[in-house]
N, C-alpha and C positions, 0 to 999 in steps of 0.2 A: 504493500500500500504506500508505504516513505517512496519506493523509489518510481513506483507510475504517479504519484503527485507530485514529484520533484521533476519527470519525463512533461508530464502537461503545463505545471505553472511556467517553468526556465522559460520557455520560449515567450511570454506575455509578458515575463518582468524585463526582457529582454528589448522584447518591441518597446517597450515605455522610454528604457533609457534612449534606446535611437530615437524616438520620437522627440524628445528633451534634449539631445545631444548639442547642438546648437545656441538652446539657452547655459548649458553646463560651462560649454567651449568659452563664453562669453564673462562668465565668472573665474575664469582662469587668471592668477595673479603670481602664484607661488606652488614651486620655487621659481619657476620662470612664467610672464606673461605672455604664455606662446598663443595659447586658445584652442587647444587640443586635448582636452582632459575627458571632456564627451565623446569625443568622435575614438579617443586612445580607450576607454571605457568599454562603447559599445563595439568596437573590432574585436575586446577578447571575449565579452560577451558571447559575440553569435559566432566566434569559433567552439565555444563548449557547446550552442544551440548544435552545430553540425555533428559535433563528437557523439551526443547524446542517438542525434536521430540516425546514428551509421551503428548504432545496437541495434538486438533482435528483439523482440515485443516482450518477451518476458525478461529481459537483464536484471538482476536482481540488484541490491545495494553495493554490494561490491563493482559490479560491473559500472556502476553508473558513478559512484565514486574516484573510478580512475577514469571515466570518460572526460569526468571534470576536470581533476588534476591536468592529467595528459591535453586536453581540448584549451584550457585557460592560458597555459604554459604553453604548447606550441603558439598559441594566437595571441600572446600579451602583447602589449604594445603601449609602450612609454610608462615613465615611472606609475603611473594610476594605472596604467593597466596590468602590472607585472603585482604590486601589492594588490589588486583585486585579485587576481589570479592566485594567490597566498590565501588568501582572505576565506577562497572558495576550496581550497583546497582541505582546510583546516575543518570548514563545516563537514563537507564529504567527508571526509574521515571523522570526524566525531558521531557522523549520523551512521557509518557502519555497525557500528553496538546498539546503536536505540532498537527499542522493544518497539512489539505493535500489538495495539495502537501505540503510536509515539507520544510521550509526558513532556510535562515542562521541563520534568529533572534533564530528558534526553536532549531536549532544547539547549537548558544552558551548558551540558557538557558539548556540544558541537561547537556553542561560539565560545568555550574557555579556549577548544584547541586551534581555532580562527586566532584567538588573540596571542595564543601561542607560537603559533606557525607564524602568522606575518608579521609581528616582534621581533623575531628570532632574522626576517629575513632584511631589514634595515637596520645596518647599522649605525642611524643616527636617527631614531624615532623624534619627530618632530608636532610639539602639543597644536591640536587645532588643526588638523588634516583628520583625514581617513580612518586614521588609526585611533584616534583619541576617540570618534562617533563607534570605531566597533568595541571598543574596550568599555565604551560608558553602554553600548547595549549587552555586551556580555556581563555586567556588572547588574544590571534593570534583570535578565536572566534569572542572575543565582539568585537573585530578590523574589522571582514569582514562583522559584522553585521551592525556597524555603518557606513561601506563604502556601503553597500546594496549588497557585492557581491552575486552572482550567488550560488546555491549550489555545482556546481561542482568547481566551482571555491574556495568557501571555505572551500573543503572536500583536494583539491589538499595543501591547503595553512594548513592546519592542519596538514597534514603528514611531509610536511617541515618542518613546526617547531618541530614535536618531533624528528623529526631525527638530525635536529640542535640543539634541547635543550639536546640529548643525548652526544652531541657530546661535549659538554660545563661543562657533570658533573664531570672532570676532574681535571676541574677549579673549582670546589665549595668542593668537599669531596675531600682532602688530600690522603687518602689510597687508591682511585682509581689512580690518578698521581705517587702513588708509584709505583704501580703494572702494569703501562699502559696497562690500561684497562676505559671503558666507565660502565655506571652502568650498571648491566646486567638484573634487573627488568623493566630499563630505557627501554632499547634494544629491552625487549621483549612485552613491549607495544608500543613501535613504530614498530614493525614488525608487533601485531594483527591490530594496524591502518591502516598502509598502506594496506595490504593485505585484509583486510574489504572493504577500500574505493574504491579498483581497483573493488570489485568484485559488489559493489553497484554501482559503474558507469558502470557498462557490461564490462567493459577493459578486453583483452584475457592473458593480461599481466601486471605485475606492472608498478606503477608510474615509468616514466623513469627521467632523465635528469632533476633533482630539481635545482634552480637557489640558492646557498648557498651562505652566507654574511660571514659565519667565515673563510671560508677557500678559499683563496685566488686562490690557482693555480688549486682547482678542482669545477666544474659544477654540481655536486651532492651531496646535502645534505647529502644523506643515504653512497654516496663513503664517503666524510669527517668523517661521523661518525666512519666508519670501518678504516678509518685512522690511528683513535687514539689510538687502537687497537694492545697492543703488549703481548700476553696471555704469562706470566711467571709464573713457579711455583714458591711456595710459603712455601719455605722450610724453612726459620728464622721466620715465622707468632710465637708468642710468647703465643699464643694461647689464648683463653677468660676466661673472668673471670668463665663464665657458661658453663657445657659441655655440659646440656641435653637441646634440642628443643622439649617442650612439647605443644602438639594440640590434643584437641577432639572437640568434640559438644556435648555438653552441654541442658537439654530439665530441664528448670524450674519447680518445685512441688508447688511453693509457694513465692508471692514477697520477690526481696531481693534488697537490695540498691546496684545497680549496679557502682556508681562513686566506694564506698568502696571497693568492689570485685576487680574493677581493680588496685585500692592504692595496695590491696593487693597484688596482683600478681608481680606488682612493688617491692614489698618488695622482692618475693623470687628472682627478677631477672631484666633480661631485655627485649626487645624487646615486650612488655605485651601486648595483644591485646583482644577485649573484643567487639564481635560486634552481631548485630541481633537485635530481638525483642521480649520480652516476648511473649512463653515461651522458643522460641530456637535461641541456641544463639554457637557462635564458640569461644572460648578460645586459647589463643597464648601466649606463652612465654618461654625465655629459663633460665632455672632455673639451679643448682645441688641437687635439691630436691624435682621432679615432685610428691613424694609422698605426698608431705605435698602440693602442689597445689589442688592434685587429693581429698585429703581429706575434706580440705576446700570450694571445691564448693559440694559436698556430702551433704553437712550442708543443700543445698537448691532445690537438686533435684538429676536427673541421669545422667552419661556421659557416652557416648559410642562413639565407633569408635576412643578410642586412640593409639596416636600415639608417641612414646619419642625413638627420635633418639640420637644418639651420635656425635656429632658435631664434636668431634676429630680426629674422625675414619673418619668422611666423609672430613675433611678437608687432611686425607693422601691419603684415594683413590682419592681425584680431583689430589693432585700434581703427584701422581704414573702416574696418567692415562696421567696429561699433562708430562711426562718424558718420557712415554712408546712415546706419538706421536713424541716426539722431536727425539727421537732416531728413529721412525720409517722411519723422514724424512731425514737421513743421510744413508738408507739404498739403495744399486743400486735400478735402475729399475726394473721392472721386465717386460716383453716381453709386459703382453695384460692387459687392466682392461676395466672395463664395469664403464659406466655410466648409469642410468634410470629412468624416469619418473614416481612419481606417487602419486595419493590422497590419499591412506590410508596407516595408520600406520600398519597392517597388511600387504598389499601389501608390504609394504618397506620391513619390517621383511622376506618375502618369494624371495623376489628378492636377497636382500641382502645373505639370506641363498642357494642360487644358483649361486652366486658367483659377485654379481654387490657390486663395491666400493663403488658409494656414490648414493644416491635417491635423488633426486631433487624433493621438494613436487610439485604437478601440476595436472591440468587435462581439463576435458571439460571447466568448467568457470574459471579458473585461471591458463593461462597457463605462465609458467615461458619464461622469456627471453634470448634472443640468449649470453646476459651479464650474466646470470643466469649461463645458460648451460655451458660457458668457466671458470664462477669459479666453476664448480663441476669437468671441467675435467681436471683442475689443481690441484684439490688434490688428484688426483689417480697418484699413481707413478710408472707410464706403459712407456713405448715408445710409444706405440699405444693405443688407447681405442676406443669401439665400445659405441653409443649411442641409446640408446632405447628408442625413444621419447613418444611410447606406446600413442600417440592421436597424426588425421588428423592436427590437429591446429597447432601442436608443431614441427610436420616434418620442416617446413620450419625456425624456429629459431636453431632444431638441424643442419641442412646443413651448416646456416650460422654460427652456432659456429666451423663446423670442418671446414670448408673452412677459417676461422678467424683465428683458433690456428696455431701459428708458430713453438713450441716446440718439438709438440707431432704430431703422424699422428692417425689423425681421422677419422672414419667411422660412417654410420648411417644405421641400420636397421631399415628399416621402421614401426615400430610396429606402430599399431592401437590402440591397446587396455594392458591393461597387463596378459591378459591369452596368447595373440602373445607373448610379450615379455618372459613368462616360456617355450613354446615352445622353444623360439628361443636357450636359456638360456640353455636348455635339450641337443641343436643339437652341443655344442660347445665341439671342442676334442683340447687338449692344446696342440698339435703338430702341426696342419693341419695351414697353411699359413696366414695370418690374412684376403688376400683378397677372398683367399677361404672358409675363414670362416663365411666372410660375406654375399659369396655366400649361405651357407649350410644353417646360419640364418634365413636367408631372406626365405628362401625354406622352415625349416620348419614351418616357420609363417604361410606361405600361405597356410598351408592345415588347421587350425584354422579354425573354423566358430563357433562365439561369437554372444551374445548375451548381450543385457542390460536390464535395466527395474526400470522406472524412474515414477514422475509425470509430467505430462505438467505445467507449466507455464503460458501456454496462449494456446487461440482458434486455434484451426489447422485441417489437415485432415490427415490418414493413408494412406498408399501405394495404397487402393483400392478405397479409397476417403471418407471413413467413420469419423462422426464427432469427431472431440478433441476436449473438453471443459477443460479451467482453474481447475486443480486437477484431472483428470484422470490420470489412470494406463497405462503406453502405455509399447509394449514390443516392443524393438528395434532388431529387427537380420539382421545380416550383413551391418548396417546403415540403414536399410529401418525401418520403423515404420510399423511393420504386424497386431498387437495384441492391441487394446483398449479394457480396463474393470476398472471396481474397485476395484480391488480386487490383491495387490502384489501377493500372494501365488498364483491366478487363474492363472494370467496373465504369470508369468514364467513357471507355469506349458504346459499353451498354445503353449507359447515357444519352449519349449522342444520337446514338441507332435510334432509341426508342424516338426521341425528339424531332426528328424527322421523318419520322415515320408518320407522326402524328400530324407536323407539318412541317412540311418543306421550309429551311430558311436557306440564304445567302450567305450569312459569314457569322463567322464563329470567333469570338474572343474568349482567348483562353489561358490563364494565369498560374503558373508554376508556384506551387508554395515552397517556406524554408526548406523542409524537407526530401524534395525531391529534386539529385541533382542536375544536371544540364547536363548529361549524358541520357540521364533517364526520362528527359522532357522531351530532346530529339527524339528519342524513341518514339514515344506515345505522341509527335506531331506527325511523324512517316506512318505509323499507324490508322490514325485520322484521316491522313490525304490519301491512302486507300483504300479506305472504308468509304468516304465521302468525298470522290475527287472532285465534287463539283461546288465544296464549299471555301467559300473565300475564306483562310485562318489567318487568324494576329492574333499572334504570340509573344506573352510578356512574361518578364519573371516578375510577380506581386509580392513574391516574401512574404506570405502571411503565412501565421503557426498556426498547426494543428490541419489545416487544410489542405492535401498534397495539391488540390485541383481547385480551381474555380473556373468557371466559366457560362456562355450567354450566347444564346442564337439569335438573328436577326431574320 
């Protein structure tokens, strides 16, 4: 049970930090203002999302334990990425002992050995980052362990406190109270927290309404945190002593004294980081002489996958970009902007390139809230904006965000899915009225007939009554559940057949989730164009979890 709810939540707590990764990058200060701490973040993230989803359906804790380790550490990336990677690795290993059902007790022994593990892997732990939000939640832990709380009740109380202890690194590291700004590796693990624990308690939505102790006049831990919060460029930053951020990984030929290796790297720099286990191990530090890093560990084996960025440069593109939005937001209105919902980082990217301002991450298991929805459509600087809720579940937090906003006038097109919301997206002409436009929207949503194709989760029955077992293929069309197999490629294929059979369409849009790689999406599109050689296909990777397929006939 620990390791299929650890298999469905990862990929949801995953989407959330990409979706945020940009506001993260933007809170980047320390130790360098590069503006990469999100985007370094969510890269090791969804390499463990991939680690997880290349197991077999039943991989037990162990297996998934090391999919973590292994997944976080091949894919870390930059000093936040390498201690997340520590971070996660310490939990997966404490949660190989927990009982099931899994306790608080099991809880806080996972994050004592988080705090142990990624202690152990800097050596110069620094108060008011990353480290300090996981030690004060492993600390919040042993507290609801030795009160006997409840798990849900110690999962709620654990988000609390990193959203509190974020909101307090202001007060411990000096250069963030310069910059008012909160840590922003802090931020981005209290964001995969919360957004894990909503999605491990079934919640359709995040934690609402935290009871907060530092900040007096608001009711919300996560508002307090975002309080503190005032993103200025950083145009006098006097710049560091090192320019270049050098990471690879590292695969050992032959023992070497690892405390010395990391002295050394010490030597050429700082932020040194030095983690793994014979023979593979990830290297971190920022030097101005990766060459002489890169040579030194030669001495002891191979390194590949590097990576030495310019620190300088990325510390001008953060302030350009925060200048570019400061001035974007003293520009008029402009008449219409979209808001829309959605789970994959490719969906975002396709919405977005069809004209929607801001993506709000969300979907079937984590749908954002109707406080979600009104801060996405406050940063569109429209008079009006249209909302694309693109899922049943989310329609009714969209209405109550347009009915809530006093500013702006809002609308909702009802999208189901996000192959409706491109339709919709296709039918918009920038003259035509806005309530008529939501007329034209809505219209051409509904000539859409979409399609999903998921695994079950648990025992059930199909639209004809035929059995669903825990791990079958089901294929969803039009909400109904038609199609049970094994088999992803069958099962969408089946889809399709039936779909046109029923009636005839033109073109087929059809959307690759996380899980399924671009070996195996070629496949199942050469599959389609000769089952159906007369349908027009566009083919997108949408990155949404949980979903190998989505797709929509015309």
């Amino acid at each position: 049970m620990i390791a299929k709810t650890i298999r469905t939540c990862f990929p949801i707590a995953v989407a959330a930090v990409a979706d945020k990764a940009e506001e993260i990058n933007k809170l980047n200060v320390f130790p360098v203002p590069d503006g990469d701490t999100g985007t370094n973040m969510s890269l090791t993230l969804q390499s463990v999302v991939k680690e997880l989803a290349a197991l077999s359906v039943d991989a037990d804790m162990d297996g998934i334990a090391a999919a973590i380790t292994h997944g976080s550490l091949m894919g870390a990336r930059g000093n936040s990425g390498v201690i997340t990677s520590q971070i996660l690795r310490g939990v997966a290993e404490g949660l190989r002992e927990a009982g099931e059902p899994i306790s608080s007790a099991d809880i806080a022994s996972a994050f004592r050995r988080a705090v142990k593990v990624a202690f152990q892997a800097v050596r110069k732990p620094i108060e008011g980052t990353i480290l300090t939000v996981l030690r004060d939640v492993s600390t919040k832990a042993d507290e609801c362990e030795k009160r006997r709380m409840s798990v849900e009740e110690t999962l709620d109380a654990l988000v609390v406190e990193a959203y509190q202890s974020v909101a307090r690194t202001p007060d411990l590291l000096p250069v963030l109270k310069e910059n008012g700004v909160v840590d922003s590796g802090a931020f981005g693990f209290a964001i995969f927290l919360e957004n894990f624990v909503a999605a491990a308690l079934g919640r359709t939505s995040k934690v609402e309404n935290f009871s907060a102790t530092f900040e007096a006049d608001t009711n919300s831990a996560k508002a307090g945190a975002l309080d503190r919060v005032k993103i200025e460029a950083n145009d006098d930053w006097e710049g560091s002593e090192f320019r270049y951020c050098n990471e690879f990984l590292f695969k050992a030929e032959k023992p070497f004294d690892e405390d010395e290796a990391l002295k050394f790297l010490g030597s050429m720099g700082d932020c040194e980081l030095l983690v793994g286990a014979y023979p593979d191990y990830k290297v971190h530090v920022h030097s101005n002489t990766p060459n002489l890093v890169l040579e030194h560990m030669l001495q002891f084996g191979q390194v590949y996958e590097v990576f030495i960025h310019n620190m300088d440069l990325e510390v001008a593109e953060r302030t350009a970009k925060i200048h570019a939005d400061q001035e974007a937001s003293t520009e008029p209105a402009k008449p219409l902007g979209f808001v829309a919902v959605a789970a994959g980082s490719g969906e975002a990217e396709i919405l977005e390139s069809l004209g929607v301002d801001v993506v709000v991450s969300g979907g079937q298991t984590m749908n954002p809230s109707t406080a979600d929805l009104l801060e996405a459509v406050s940063r569109v600087n429209a008079e009006s904006v249209i909302i694309l809720p693109n899922n049943g579940n989310i329609r009714m937090a969209a209405e109550a965000a347009a009915s809530a906003c006093e500013d702006k006038h809002v609308y909702v097109v009802p999208t189901k899915t996000v192959p409706q919301a491109f339709s919709a997206l296709f039918a918009v002409m920038p003259d035509m009225p806005v309530e008529d436009l939501v007329e034209a929207m809505t219209e051409a949503k509904a000539s859409v007939r979409d399609g999903e194709v998921t695994r079950a989760v648990r025992d059930s029955q199909a639209s004809d009554g035929t059995p669903i077992h825990d791990g079958d293929v089901m294929g969803i069309i039009c909400d109904s559940i038609d199609i049970v197999g094994s088999d992803v490629h069958q099962v969408t294929l089946d889809c399709i057949n039936r779909m046109m059979d029923e009636e005839e369409g033109d073109a087929l849009t059809i959307l690759a989730g996380q899980d399924m790689s671009d070996e195996d999406f070629e496949k199942l599109i050469e599959a389609i164009e000769e089952a159906q050689p007369d349908l027009e296909i566009d083919a997108h990777r949408g990155e949404q979890p949980l979903y190998p397929v989505i797709f929509s006939i015309e």
